[in-house]
C-alpha positions, 0 to 999 in steps of 0.5 A: 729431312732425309737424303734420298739413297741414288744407286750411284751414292749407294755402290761407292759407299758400299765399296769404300767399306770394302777397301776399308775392311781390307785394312786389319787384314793388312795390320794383322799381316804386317804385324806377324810378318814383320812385328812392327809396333802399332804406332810405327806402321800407323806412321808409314801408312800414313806416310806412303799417304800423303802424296796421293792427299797432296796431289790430289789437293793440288789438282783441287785448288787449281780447279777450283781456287783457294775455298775460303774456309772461316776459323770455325771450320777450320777449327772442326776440320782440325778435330776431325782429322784427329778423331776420326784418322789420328785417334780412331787408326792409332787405338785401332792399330793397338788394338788389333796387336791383341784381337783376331781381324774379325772381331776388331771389325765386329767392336769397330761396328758399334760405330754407326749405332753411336753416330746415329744416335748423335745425329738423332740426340744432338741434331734432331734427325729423324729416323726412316722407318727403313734405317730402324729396321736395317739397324734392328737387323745389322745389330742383331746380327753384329750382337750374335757374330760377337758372341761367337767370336768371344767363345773362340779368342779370349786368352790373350793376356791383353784382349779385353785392353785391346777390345776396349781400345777397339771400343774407343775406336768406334767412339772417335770414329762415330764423331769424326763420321757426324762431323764430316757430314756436316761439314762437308757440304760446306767446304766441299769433299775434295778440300775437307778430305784433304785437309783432315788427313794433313791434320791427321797425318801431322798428328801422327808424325808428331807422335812418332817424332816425339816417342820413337827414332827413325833409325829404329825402323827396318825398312824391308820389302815386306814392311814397305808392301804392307804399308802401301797396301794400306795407304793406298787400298785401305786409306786413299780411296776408301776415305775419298769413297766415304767422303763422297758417300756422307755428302749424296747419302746422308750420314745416317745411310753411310752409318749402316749401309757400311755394316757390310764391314764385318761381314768382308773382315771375317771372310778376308780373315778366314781366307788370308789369317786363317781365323775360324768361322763359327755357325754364330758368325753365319748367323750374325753376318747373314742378318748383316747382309740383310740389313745392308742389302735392305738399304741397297733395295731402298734405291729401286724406288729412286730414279736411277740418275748419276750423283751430283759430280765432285772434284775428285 
């Protein structure tokens, strides 16, 4: 059965993209600024994160009470925390040391193609008419601004390995994107998002504890702003945005209603790295913004009434 599209679920799911793309502006920034390694500014990102998860957890459980949670979800919100903030930011950081801003998000948005695939193969989900043009549309539009983009960067000795590590990005990231819309209606979008971040952010710490020395780390100025910027504009709220989105909407919608990605990506990257744009990314981003902007339209038809409340 498909979720209904309310303007409320729309506007915050197309928002959460936004905040998101700003995410490989800050990386690439940080990375010419201050040539911090991947895992490093992965660890302070998540870091500067985890006050803002602890809070607002706090706040949840005194709300709500402790939600009994069985070992089988825990289990899976164990794993989607891995997938989907652990694994998926760490081969995307890696990644991104090697390809422009625009083309990470253009490889990193093969993601809802696998994710409603899975939903289609695994869980019988059945497609709307809408969401099979919109994805028609989105991906053309992504397959074009590709091409585009390989004519204008391929000498760097390492951008197939960082495209391929964008690649697996987009995997981890599709399974975390259908395991979250099933679960949360479960365990609720508060405690879930809580709960998958610590895991994540565990997962990080772990790594950066086991392969690198804090003393190592040169805290300036420039390196604490940038990892700021990332928890806070690219991490905290997008991740709460998307969770509140999978839940009113459908993970399918999120799926395609968050290609607007690209298109933000390359503009914030022409504007702030100075990265070209070419005719091809034009024409592949304008049939991006039509897939979108069809899914967007589907909401007229639906009463315009406030999306059911969350404890966020």
């Amino acid at each position: 059965m498909q979720k209904q599209i309310s303007l409320a679920g729309f506007l915050v799911t197309l928002s959460g993209a936004i905040f998101f793309s700003t995410k490989a502006i800050f990386v690439k920034l940080a990375f010419q600024s201050t040539h911090v390694d991947a895992l490093t500014l992965l660890s302070l990102r998540m870091l500067f994160s985890l006050p803002f998860y602890l809070i607002i957890g706090f706040f949840a459980w005194k709300k709500e009470g402790i939600q009994h949670i069985t070992r089988t979800q825990w289990l899976l919100i164990l794993v989607m925390g891995i997938f989907g903030y652990y694994f998926s930011s760490l081969f995307d950081f890696i990644g991104l040391q090697f390809v422009s801003a625009g083309l990470e998000r253009l490889i990193l948005f093969l993601y809802p193609t696998f994710a409603v695939l899975i939903n289609t193969y695994f869980f019988k989900t059945k497609l709307s008419n809408v969401q099979i043009i919109a994805l028609i549309l989105t991906y053309a539009g992504i397959g074009i601004a590709y091409w585009g983009e390989m004519k204008l960067d391929t000498t760097h000795p390492n951008f197939y390995y960082g495209s391929f590590m964008i690649f697996l990005c987009a995997i981890t990231y599709s399974f975390y994107l259908v395991g979250t819309g099933r679960i949360v209606p479960k365990v609720g979008t508060t405690h879930y998002t809580v709960y998958a971040m610590l895991f994540a952010t565990a997962g990080i710490f772990i790594h950066f504890l086991i392969t690198k020395n804090i003393s190592s780390i040169h805290f300036t100025s420039t390196l604490i702003n940038y990892s700021v910027a990332l928890a806070i504009v690219a991490t905290v709220l997008p991740s709460f945005m998307m969770s509140y989105g999978m839940k009113h909407i459908g993970s399918n919608n999120v799926a395609i209603i968050t290609s607007v990605g690209p298109v933000s990506t390359i503009l914030q990257a022409h504007f702030f790295l100075e990265e070209k744009i070419i005719p091809l990314q034009l024409i592949g981003t304008s049939l991006v913004i039509i897939g979108v902007i069809l899914i967007g339209w589907k909401s007229r038809n639906i009463t315009l009434e406030p999306a059911e409340s969350t404890s966020v």
